[in-house]
C-alpha positions as a Markdown table, in Angstrom:
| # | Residue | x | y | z |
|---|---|---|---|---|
| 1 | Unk | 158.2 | 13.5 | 102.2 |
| 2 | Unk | 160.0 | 16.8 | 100.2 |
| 3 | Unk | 157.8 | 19.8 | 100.2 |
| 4 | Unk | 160.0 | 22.8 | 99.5 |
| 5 | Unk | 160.1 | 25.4 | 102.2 |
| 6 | Unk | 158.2 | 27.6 | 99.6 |
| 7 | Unk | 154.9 | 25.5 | 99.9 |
| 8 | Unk | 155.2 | 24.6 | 103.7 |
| 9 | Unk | 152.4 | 25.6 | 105.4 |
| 10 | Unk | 150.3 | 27.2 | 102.6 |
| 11 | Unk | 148.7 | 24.0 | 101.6 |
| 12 | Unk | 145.0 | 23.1 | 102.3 |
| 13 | Unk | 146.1 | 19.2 | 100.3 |
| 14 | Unk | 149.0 | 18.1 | 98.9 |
| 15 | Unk | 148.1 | 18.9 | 95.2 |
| 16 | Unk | 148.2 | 21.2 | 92.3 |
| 17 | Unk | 146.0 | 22.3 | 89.8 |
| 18 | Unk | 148.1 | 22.0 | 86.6 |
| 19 | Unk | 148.7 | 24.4 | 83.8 |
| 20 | Unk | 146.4 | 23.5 | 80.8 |
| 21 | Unk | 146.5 | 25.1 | 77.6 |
| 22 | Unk | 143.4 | 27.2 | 76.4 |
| 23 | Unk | 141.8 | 26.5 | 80.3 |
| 24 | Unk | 144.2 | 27.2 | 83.0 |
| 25 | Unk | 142.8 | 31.7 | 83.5 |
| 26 | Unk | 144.2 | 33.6 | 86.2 |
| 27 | Unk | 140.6 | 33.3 | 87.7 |
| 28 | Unk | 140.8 | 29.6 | 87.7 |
| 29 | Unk | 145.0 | 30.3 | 89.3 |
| 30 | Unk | 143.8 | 32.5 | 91.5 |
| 31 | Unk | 140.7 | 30.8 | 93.1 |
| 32 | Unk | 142.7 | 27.7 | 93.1 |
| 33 | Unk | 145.5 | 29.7 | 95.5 |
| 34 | Unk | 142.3 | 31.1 | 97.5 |
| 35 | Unk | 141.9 | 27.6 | 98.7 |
| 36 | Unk | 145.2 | 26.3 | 99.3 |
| 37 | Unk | 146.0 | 24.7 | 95.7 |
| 38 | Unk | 148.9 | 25.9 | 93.8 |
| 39 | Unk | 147.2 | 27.3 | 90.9 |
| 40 | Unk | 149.5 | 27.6 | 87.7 |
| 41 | Unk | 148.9 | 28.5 | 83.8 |
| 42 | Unk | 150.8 | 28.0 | 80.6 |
| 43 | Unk | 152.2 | 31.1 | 79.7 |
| 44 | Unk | 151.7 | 30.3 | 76.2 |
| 45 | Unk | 147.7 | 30.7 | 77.2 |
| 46 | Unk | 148.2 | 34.6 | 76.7 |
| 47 | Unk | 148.0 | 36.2 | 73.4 |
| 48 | Unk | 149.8 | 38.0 | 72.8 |
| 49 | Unk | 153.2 | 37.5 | 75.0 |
| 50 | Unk | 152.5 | 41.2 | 76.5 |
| 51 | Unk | 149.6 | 39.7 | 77.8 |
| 52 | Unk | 151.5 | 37.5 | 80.5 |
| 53 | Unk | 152.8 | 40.6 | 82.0 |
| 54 | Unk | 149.1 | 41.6 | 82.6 |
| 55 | Unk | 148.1 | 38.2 | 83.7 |
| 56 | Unk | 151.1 | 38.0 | 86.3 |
| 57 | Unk | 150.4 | 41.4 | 88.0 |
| 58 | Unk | 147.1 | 40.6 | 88.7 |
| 59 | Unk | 147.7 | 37.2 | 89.9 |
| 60 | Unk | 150.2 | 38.8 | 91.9 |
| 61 | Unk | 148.3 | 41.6 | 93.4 |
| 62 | Unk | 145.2 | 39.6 | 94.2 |
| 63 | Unk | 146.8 | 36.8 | 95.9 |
| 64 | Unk | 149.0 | 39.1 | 98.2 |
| 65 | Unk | 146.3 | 41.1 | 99.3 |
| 66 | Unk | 144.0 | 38.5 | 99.8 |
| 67 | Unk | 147.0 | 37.0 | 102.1 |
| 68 | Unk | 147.4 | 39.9 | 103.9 |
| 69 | Unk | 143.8 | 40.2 | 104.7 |
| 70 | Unk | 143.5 | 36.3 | 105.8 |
| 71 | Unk | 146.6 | 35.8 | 107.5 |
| 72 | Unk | 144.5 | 32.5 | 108.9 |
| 73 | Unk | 144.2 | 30.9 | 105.8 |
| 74 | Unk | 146.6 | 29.2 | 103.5 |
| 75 | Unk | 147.1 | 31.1 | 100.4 |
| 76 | Unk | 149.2 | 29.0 | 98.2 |
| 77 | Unk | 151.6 | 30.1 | 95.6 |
| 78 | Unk | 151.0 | 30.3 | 91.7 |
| 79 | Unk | 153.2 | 28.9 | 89.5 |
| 80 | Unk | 153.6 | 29.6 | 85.1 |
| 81 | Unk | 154.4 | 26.9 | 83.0 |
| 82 | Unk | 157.2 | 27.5 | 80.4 |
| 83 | Unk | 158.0 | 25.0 | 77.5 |
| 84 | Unk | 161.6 | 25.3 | 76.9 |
| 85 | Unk | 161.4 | 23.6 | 73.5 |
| 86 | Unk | 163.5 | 25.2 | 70.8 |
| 87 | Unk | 160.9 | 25.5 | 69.0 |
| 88 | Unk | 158.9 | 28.1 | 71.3 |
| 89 | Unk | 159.8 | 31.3 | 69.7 |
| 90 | Unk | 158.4 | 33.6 | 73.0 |
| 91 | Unk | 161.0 | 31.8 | 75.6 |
| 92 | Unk | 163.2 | 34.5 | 75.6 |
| 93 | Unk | 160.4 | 37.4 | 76.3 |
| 94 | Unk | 158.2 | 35.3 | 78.2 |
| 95 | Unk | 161.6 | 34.5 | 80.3 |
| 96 | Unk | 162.0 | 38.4 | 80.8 |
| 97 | Unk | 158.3 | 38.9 | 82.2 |
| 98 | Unk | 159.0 | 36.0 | 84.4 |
| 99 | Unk | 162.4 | 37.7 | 85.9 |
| 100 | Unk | 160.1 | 40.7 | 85.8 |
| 101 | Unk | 157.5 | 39.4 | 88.6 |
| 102 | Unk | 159.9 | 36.8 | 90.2 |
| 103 | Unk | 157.4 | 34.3 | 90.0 |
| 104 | Unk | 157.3 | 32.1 | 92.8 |
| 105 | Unk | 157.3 | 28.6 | 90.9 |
| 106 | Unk | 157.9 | 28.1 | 87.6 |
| 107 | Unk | 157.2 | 24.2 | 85.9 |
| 108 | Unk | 159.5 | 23.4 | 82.8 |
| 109 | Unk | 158.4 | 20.9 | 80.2 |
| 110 | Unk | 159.4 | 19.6 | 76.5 |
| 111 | Unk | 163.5 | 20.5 | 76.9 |
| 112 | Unk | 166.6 | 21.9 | 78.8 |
| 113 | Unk | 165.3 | 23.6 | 81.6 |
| 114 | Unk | 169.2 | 24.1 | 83.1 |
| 115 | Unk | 168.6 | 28.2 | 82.0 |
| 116 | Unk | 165.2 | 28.9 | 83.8 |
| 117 | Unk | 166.6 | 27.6 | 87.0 |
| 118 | Unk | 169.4 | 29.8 | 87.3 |
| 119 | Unk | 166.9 | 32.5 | 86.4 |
| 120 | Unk | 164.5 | 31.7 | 89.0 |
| 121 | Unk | 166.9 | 30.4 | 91.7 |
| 122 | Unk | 168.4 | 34.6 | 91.6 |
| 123 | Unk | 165.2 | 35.2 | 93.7 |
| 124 | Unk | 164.7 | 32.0 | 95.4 |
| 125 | Unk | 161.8 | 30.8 | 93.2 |
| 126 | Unk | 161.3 | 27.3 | 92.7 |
| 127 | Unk | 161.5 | 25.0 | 89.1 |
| 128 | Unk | 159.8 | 21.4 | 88.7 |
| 129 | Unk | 160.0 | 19.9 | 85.3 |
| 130 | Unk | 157.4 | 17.8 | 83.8 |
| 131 | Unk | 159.0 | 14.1 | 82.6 |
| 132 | Unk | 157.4 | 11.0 | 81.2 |
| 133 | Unk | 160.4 | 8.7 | 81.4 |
| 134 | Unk | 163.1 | 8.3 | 84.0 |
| 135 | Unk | 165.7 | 9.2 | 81.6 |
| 136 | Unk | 164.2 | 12.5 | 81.0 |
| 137 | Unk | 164.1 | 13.2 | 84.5 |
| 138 | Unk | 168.0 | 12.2 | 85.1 |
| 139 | Unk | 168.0 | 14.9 | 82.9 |
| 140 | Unk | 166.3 | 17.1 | 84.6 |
| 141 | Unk | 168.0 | 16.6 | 87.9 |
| 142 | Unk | 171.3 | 17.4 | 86.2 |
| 143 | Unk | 169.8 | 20.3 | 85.1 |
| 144 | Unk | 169.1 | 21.8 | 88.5 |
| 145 | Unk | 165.6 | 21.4 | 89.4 |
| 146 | Unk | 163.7 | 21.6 | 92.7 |
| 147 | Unk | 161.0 | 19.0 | 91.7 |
| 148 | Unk | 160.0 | 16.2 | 89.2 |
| 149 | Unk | 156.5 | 15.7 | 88.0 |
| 150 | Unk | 155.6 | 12.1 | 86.5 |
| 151 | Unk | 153.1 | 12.2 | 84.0 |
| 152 | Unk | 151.8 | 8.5 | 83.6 |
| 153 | Unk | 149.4 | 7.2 | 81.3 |
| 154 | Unk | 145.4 | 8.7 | 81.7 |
| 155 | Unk | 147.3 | 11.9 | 82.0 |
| 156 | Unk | 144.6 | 14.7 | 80.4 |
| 157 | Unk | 146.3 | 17.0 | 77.4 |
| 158 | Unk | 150.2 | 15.0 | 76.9 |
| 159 | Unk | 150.3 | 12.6 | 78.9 |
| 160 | Unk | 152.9 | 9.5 | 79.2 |
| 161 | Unk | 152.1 | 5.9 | 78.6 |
| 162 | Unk | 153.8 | 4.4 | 81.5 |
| 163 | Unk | 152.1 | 2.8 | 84.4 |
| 164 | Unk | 152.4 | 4.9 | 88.1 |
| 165 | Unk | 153.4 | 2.4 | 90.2 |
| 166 | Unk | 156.1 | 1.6 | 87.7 |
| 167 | Unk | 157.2 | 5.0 | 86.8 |
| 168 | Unk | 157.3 | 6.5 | 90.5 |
| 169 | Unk | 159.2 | 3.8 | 91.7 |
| 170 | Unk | 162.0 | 3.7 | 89.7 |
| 171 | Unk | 162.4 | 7.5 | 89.8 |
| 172 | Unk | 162.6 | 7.3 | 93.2 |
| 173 | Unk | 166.0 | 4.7 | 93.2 |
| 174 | Unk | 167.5 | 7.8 | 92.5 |
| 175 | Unk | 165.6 | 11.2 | 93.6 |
| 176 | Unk | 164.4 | 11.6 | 97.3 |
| 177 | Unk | 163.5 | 15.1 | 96.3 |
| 178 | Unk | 159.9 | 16.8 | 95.7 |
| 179 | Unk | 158.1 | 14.8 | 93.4 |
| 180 | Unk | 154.2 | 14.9 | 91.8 |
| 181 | Unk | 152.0 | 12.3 | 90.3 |
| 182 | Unk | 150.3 | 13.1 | 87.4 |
| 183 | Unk | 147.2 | 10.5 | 85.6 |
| 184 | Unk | 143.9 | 10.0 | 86.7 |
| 185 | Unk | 143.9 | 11.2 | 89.7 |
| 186 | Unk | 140.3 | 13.2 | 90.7 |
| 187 | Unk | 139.6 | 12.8 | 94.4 |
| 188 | Unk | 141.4 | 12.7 | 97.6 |
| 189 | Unk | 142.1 | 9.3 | 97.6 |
| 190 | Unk | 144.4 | 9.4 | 94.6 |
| 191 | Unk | 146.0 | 12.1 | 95.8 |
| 192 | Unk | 146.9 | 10.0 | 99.4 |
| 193 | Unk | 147.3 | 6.8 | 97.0 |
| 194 | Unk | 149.8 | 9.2 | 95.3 |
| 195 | Unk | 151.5 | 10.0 | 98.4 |
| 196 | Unk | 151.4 | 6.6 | 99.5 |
| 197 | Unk | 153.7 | 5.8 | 96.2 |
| 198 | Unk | 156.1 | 8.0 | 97.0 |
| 199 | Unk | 155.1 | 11.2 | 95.5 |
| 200 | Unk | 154.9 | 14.2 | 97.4 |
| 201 | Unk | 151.6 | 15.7 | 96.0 |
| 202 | Unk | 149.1 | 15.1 | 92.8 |
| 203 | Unk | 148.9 | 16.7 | 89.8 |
| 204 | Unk | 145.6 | 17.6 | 88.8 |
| 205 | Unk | 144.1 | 19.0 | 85.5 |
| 206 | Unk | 140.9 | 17.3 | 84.5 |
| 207 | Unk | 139.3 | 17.4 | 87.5 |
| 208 | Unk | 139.6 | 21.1 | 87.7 |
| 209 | Unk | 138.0 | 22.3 | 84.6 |
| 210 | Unk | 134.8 | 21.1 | 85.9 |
| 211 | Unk | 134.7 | 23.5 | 88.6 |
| 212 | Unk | 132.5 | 26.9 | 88.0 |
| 213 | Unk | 135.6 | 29.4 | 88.2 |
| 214 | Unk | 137.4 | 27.0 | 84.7 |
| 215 | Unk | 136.4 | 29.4 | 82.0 |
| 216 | Unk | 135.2 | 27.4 | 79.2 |
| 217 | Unk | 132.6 | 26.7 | 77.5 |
| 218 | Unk | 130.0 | 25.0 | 79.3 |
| 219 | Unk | 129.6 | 21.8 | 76.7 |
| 220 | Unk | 133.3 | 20.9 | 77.9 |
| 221 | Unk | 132.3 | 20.7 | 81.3 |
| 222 | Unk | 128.8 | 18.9 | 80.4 |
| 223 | Unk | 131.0 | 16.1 | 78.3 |
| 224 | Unk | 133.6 | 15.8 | 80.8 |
| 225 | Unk | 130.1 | 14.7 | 83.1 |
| 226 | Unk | 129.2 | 12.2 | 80.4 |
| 227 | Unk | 132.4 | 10.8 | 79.7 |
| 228 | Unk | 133.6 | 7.7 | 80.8 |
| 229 | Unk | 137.4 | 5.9 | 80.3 |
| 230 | Unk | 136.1 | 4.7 | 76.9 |
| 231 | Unk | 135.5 | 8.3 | 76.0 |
| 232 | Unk | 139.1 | 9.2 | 75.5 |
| 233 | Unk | 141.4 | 8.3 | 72.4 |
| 234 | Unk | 144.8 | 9.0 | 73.1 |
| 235 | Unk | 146.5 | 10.3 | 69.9 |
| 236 | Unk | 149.3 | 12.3 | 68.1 |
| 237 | Unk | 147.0 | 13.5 | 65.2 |
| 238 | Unk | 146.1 | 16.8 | 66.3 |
| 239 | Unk | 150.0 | 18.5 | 67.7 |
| 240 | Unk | 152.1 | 16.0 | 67.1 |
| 241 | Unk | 152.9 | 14.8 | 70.4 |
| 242 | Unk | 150.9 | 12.1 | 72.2 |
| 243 | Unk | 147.5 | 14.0 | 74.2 |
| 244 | Unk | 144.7 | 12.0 | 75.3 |
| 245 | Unk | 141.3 | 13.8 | 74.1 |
| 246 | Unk | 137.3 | 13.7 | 74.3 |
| 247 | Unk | 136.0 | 11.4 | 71.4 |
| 248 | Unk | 133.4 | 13.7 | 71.8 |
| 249 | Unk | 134.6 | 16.8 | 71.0 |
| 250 | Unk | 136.5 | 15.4 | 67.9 |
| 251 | Unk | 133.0 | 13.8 | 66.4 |
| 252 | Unk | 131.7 | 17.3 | 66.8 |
| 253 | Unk | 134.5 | 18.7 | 64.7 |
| 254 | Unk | 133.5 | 16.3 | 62.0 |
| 255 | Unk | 136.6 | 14.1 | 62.3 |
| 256 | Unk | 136.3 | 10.7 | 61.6 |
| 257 | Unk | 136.8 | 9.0 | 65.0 |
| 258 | Unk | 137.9 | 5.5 | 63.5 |
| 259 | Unk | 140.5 | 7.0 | 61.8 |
| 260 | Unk | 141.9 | 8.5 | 64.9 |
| 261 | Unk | 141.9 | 5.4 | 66.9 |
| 262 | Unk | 143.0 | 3.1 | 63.9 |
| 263 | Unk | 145.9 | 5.6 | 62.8 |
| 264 | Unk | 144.4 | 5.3 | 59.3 |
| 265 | Unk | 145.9 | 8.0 | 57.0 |
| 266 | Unk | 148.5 | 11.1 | 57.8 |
| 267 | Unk | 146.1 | 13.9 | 57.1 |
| 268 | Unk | 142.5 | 14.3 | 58.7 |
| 269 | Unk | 140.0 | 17.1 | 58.0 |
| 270 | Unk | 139.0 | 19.0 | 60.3 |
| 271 | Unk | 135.8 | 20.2 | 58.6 |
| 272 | Unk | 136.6 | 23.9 | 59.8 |
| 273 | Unk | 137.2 | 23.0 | 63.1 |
| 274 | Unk | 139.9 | 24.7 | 64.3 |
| 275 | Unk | 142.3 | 21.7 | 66.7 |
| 276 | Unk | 143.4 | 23.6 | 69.3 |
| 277 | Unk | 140.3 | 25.2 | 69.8 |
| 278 | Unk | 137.5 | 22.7 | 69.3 |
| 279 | Unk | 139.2 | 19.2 | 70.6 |
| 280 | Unk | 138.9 | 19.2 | 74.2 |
| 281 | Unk | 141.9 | 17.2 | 76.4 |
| 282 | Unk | 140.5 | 15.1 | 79.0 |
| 283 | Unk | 142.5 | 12.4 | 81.3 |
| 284 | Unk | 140.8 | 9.0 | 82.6 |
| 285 | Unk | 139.8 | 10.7 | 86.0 |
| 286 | Unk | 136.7 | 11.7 | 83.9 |
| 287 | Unk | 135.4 | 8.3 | 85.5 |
| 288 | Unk | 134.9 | 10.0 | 88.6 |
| 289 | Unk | 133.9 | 13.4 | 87.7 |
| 290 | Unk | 130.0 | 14.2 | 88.3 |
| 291 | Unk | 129.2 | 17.7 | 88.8 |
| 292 | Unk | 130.4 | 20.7 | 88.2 |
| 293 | Unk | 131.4 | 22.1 | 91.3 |
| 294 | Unk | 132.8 | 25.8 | 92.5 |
| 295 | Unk | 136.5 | 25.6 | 94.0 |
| 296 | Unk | 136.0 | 26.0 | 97.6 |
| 297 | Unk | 133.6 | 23.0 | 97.6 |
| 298 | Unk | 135.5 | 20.8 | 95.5 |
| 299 | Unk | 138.9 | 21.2 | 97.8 |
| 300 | Unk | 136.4 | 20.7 | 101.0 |
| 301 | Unk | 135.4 | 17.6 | 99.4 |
| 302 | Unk | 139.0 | 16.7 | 98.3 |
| 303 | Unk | 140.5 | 17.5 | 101.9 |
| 304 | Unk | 137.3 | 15.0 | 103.4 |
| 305 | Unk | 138.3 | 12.3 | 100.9 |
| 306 | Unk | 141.7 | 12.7 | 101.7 |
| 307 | Unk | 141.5 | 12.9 | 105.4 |
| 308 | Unk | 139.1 | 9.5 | 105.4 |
| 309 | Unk | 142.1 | 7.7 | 102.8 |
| 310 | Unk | 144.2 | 8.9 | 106.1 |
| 311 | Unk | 142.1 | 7.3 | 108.0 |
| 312 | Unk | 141.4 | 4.1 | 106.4 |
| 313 | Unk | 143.0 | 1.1 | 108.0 |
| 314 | Unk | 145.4 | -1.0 | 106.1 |
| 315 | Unk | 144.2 | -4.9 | 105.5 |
| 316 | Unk | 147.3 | -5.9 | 107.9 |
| 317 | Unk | 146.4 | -3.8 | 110.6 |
C-alpha cells in the first residue's frame, strides 16, 4: 500500500473524514485529528474568506499542542479542500491563507489542480485530487498530485455514478500511488473492503455528521437515523452538478419530490427554502448508520470492526 510519509504513523485507521460543505467545523476537523482521522473542511465553508485564516490558526494551534502534550497518541493531520474551478472567485486569496499556514494536506476537486501542487509541494505539504472517472484522474496525475480519491456512486454530497470495484480497478492499471475510496462506506469493514480493492484508505463523509462533535442541526442527524438507501434521490436540480440528497429534507422544503426523481420541469420552487441550506447531502452508508455517536467512540468501534474484517478468514482458507 502507498501512505505518504506525512500520514505514517499518525493513523488510528486508514480513513478520512471528508470535507463537506456547510458541516465539515474545525471542531468536527479537530476532534477527528484527536483520534487519529485526517479531519479536513472546505474552505469555501468560511464566510467570509478572512474567516479561513481564523479557522486554520486554531486548527493549527490546537492540534500541535494537543501533539505535544500526547506524544503517545496518534494526532493525524488536517487537510482544506480547495475547488480549483474557474468559477471559484476566492482561489486566489484562499490560495494565499493556505501558503500562509502551510497546510499540511490540501484535496483539489472540480479542475486543474497543477498550481496548488507547486504551492504546497514549496513546504512539503501533500495534494490529493477528488476524480469520478479515470480520465479525470490521468489528469490529475499529470498534474502532479500525491494521491487520487475515487468517488463512486452512493457517494454523500457529489458523488460519481460508477461502480467501486469497477472504478478502483481500472485506476489502478496505471497509478500504484496513494489512493482513497469514496461511496458508502460507514464501518470498518468497508474501510478494509476498501483496502482490500486496492485503495489505500476510505473516504468518509456521511458517517461522520452523525457524531456529537458535527455541528448541525440535530433533525439532520435524526433523518440520517431514519433513512434508508431508498431515502436518497440523487439529482442535479439543486447546484447543478450531480449530489445525492435526503428525500427528506427536500419534502420539508416544500419541493415536490416526484419532480426531482422524474426530472419533470427545469425550474422547482423552493417555497423559501433556501438549497444550500435546507437540503441535506447524505450517501447510501445511511443504511448502516444508527446512533449518533461522539468521535472517540465511533473510531473505537471503527478500529474493532476493522480489526475483526482483518481477522475474518477468507472462504479458501
Amino acid at each position: 500500500m502507498a501512505i505518504p510519509e506525512l500520514f505514517k504513523g499518525k493513523l488510528s485507521i486508514p480513513a478520512i473524514c471528508a470535507p463537506m460543505f456547510l458541516v465539515s467545523s474545525p471542531q468536527l476537523v479537530i476532534s477527528a485529528c484527536k483520534n487519529g482521522v485526517i479531519g479536513t473542511f472546505p474552505a469555501l465553508n468560511t464566510r467570509p474568506s478572512a474567516q479561513l485564516d481564523a479557522w486554520l490558526t486554531e486548527i493549527t494551534e490546537i492540534l500541535s499542542q494537543f501533539a505535544a502534550e500526547n506524544p503517545e497518541l496518534p494526532v493525524a493531520p488536517f487537510g482544506v479542500n480547495q475547488v480549483v474551478h474557474p468559477s471559484n472567485s476566492r482561489l486566489e486569496e484562499d490560495r494565499a491563507l493556505v501558503r500562509k499556514h502551510k497546510v499540511p494536506f490540501v484535496i483539489t476537486s472540480q479542475g486543474n489542480p497543477a498550481d496548488v501542487v507547486k504551492d504546497v509541494h514549496e513546504w512539503g505539504g501533500v495534494v490529493f485530487h477528488d476524480v469520478i472517472y479515470a480520465e479525470h484522474a490521468r489528469k490529475a496525475i499529470a498534474a502532479g498530485v500525491d494521491g487520487i480519491i475515487i468517488v463512486t456512486a452512493g457517494a454523500g454530497g457529489h458523488g460519481g455514478t460508477t461502480n467501486p470495484f469497477a472504478l478502483i480497478r481500472q485506476i489502478r492499471e496505471f497509478w500504484d500511488g496513494p489512493l482513497a475510496l469514496a461511496g458508502a462506506i460507514n464501518d470498518g469493514h468497508g474501510i478494509r473492503a476498501a483496502e482490500v480493492l486496492g485503495a489505500d484508505m476510505a473516504y468518509m463523509g456521511t458517517r461522520f455528521i452523525a457524531t456529537e462533535e458535527a455541528q448541525v442541526p440535530d433533525d439532520y442527524k435524526q433523518m440520517l437515523l431514519d433513512a434508508e438507501i431508498k431515502d436518497i434521490v440523487f439529482s442535479d436540480y439543486f447546484t447543478g452538478v450531480n449530489a445525492n440528497y435526503l428525500t427528506a429534507s427536500i419534502e420539508r422544503a416544500g419541493v415536490d419530490i416526484k419532480a426531482v426523481r422524474d426530472k419533470s420541469g427545469v425550474d422547482l420552487d423552493l417555497a423559501g427554502s433556501n438549497a444550500w441550506r435546507d437540503i441535506w447531502s447524505a450517501g447510501h452508508g445511511v443504511a448502516g448508520i444508527h446512533e449518533v455517536l461522539p468521535m472517540h467512540q465511533l473510531v473505537q468501534q471503527l478500529k474493532s470492526e476493522y480489526r475483526e474484517a482483518l481477522e475474518k478468514p477468507g472462504f479458501c482458507t
